[in-house]
C-alpha positions in Angstrom: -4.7 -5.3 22.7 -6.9 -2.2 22.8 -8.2 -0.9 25.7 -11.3 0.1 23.9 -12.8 -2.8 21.8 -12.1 -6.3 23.0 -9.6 -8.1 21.1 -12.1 -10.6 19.5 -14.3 -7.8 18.1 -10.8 -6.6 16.7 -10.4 -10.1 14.9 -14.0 -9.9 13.4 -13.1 -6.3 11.8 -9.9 -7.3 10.5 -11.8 -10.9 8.9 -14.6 -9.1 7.1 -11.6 -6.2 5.8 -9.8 -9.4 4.2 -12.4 -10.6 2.9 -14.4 -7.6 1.6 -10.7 -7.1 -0.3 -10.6 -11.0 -1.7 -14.2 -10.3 -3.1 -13.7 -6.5 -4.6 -9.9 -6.6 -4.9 -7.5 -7.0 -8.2 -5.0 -9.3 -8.0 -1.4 -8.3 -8.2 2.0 -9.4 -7.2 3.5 -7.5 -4.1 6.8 -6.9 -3.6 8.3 -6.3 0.2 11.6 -5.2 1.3 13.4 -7.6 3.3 16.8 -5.8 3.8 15.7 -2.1 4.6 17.3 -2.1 8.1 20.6 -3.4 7.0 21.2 -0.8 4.4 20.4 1.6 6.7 23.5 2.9 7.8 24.4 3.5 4.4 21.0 5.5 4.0 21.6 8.0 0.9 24.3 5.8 -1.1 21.9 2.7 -1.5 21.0 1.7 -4.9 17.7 0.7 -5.6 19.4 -3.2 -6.9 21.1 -2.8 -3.5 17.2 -3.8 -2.0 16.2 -7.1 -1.7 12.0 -8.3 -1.9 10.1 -11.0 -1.2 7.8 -11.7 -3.7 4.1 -12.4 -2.7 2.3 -13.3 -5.7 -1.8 -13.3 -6.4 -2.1 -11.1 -3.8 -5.5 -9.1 -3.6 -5.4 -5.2 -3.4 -8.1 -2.7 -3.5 -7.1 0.3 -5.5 -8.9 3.5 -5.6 -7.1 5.6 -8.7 -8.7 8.9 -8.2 -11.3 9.4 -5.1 -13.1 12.6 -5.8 -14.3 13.1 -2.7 -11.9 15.6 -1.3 -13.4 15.8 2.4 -13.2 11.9 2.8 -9.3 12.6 1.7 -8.4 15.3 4.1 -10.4 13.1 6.5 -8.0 10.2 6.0 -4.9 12.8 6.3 -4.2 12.8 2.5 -3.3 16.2 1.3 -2.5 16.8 -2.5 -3.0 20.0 -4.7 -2.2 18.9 -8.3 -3.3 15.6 -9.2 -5.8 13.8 -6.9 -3.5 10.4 -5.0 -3.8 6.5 -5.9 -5.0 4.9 -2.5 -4.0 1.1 -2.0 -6.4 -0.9 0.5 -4.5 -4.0 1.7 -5.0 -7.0 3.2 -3.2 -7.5 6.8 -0.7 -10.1 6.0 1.2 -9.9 4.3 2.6 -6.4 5.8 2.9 -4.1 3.8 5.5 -1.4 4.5 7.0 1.9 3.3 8.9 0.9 0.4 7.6 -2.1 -1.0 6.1 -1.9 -4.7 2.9 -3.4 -6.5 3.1 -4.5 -9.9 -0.6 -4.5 -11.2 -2.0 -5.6 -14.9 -2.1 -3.6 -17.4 -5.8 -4.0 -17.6 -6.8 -2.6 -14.5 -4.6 0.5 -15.0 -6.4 3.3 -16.1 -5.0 5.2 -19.9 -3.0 8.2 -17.4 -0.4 6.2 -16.0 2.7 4.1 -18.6 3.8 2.0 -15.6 2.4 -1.2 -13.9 4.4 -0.4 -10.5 3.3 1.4 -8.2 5.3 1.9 -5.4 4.2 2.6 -1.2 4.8 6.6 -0.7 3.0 6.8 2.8 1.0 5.3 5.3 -2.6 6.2 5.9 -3.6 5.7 9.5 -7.5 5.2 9.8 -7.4 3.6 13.2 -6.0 3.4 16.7 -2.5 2.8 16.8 -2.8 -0.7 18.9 -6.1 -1.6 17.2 -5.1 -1.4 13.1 -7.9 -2.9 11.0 -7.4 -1.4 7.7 -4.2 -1.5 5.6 -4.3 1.9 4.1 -1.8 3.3 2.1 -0.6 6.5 -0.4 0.9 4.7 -3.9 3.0 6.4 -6.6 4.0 5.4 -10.0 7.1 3.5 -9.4 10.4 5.2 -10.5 12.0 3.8 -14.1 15.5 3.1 -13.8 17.4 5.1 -15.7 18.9 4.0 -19.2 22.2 4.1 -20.1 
């Protein structure tokens, strides 16, 4: 509980976020890691079909592919020189963590990108750390397997 905003103002905040995100948001199917902490002491030598996911599917995402506005970003704590970063707004359940992936239709891509996964590359912390009410989060084109 915060010691700053009473729990049920929390709950109101984090309501209208869900439901701001099931009237704006594209659906897509969201991937989460369920064995991260077990392959952890193998940390370098895991292979990417060593991770297991739970699959959530029809899950609403707000997606902002290129914000312009360069002071809202260094605001939020996202720093990038070359090409501007994909922004993921999520709901709070389910939770959404480093590592888990997005896979998006093609139709809502825009013409820059040849994947439909994007995968979670950072966290983006907009509030207190015992009052979270946005799901923010840095995305990055998921990684192709190699062919062989």
């Amino acid at each position: 509980m915060s010691k700053i905003l009473p729990e049920a103002v929390l709950s109101v905040f984090r309501s209208f976020n869900d439901l701001t995100i099931d009237l704006v948001g594209v659906s897509c199917t969201v991937y989460i890691p369920t064995n991260l902490t077990a392959l952890e002491t193998e940390d370098m030598y895991v292979a990417p079909t060593d991770i297991t996911y739970r699959e959530h599917i029809n899950q609403q995402l707000w997606i902002e592919w290129a914000p312009k506005d360069l002071y809202r970003l260094r605001k939020i704590g996202v720093f990038k020189e070359d090409e501007l970063p994909i922004i993921g707004w999520f709901k709070l359940v389910p939770e959404v963590t480093i590592g888990s992936y997005i896979k998006v239709e093609s139709k809502y891509i825009p013409s820059t990108f040849d994947t439909d996964e994007f995968q979670v590359a950072d966290v983006i912390m907009k509030n207190f750390y015992d009052s979270e009410i946005y799901r923010c989060f840095k995305l990055s084109p998921r990684r192709a397997k190699a062919v062989t």
